[in-house]
N, C-alpha and C positions, 0 to 999 in steps of 0.2 A: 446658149452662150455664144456668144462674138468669139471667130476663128483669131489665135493669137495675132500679136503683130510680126510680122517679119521682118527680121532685119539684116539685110544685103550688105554683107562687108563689103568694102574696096577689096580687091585682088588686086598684088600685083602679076604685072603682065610677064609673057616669057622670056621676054628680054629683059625684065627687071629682077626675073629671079635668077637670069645667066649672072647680069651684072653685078649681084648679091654675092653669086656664088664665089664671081672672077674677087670680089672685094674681101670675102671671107679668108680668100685662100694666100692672096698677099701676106708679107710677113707686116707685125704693124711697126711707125714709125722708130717708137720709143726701143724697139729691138732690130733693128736693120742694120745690117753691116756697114758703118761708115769706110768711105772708100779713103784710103790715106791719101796724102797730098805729094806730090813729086816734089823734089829737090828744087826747081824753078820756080814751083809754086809756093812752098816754102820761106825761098828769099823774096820773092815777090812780097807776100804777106808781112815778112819780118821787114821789108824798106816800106812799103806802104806805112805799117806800124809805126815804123819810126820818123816817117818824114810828116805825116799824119797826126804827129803827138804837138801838145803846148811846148812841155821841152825845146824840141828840136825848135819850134817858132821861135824862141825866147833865145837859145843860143844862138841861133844864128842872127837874131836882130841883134844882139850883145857882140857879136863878132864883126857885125856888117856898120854898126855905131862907132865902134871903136877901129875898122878900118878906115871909117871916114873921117875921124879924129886925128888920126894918125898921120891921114894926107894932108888935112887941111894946115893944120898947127906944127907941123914937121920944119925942122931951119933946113936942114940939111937931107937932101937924097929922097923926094918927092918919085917913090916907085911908080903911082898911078896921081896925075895932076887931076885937080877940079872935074875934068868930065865924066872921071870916075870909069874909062874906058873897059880897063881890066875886072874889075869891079863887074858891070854889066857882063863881059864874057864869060865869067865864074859864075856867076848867074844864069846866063843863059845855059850854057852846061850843065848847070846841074836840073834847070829848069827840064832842057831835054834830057837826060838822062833817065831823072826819077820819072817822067811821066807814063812808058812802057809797064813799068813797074807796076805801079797804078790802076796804070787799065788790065791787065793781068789778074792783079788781085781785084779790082772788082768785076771782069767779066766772070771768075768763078765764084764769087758772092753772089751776084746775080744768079750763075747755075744752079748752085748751093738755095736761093732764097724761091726760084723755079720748081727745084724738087720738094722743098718743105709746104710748098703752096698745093701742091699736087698731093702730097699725102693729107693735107690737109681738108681738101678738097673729097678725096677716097673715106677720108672717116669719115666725113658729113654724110657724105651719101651713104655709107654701112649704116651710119646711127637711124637715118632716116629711115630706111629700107626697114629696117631688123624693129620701129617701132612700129611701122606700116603694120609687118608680120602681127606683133603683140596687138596691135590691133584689133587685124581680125580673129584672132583665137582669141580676145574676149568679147569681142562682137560675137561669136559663134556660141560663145559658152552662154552667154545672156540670152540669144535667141534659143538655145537649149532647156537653160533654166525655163524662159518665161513657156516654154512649150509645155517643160513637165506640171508648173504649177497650174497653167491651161487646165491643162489634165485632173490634176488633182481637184482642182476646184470644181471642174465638169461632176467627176467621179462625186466630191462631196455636195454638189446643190440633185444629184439622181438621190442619195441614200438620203438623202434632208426630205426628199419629195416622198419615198417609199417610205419614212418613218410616221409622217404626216395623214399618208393614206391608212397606214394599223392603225394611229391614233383617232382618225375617225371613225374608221373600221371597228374600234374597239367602244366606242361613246356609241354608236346604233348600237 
């Protein structure tokens, strides 16, 4: 009989079973300690939110219509005339103001969407790794199996042959 086939799992390499190890021993994302947010980040978040929202768009167009209404149609006592001066300055202000705010809250959204990307990244690679592994322990166990029934098949076409030889043996 034909020597069985062999079958060469993939291994992985030693630095793929460090990296296994370094990704086993992380804690995983859905359990990791969120870091709270500081008091600046906080307000950050909460003006971003807020200036960020339809609301806040809706109000202040409703505030900013009706101060223009107000100058335009006015008989008496035009606080800010036609070029609308003041108007622009309150604008601007608040333009610069909220914008810090802003980039605060999204430079730590960014961080925040950095670190999700990274564990995201770490479980890919565990899953990968860790199917690598099952892999080869069924690639192992298969070239195991087909060794033993090798065997037995061996073992069974000898006693097929030795029964064949009494049965002639036995007809002389």
């Amino acid at each position: 009989m034909d020597s069985p086939p062999v079958i060469k799992p993939v291994q992985l390499s030693s630095l793929d079973l460090e990296r296994l190890a370094y990704l086993r021993s992380i804690q995983p994302a859905r359990s990791a300690i969120v870091r709270s947010s500081s008091r600046g980040e906080r307000i950050a978040d909460l003006v971003t939110e807020i200036v960020g929202s339809w609301r806040f768009i809706i109000i202040q167009s409703c505030l900013l219509t009706i101060w223009i209404v107000l100058n335009i149609i006015a008989w008496i006592g035009h606080w800010d005339p036609y070029p609308f001066i003041l108007l622009n300055l309150a604008l601007s202000f608040q333009a610069a103001y909220a914008t810090p705010f802003i980039l605060m809250s999204q430079n730590r959204q960014s961080g925040i969407d950095r670190d999700k990307a990274q564990q995201d990244l770490d479980c890919d690679l565990k899953a990968e790794m860790e199917i690598e592994l099952l892999h080869e322990k069924l690639d192992s166990l298969r070239a195991r199996e087909i060794a033993e029934l090798h065997l037995l098949i061996k073992t069974q076409s000898e006693t097929i042959a030795k029964i064949e030889q009494l049965l002639l043996q036995q007809k002389i």
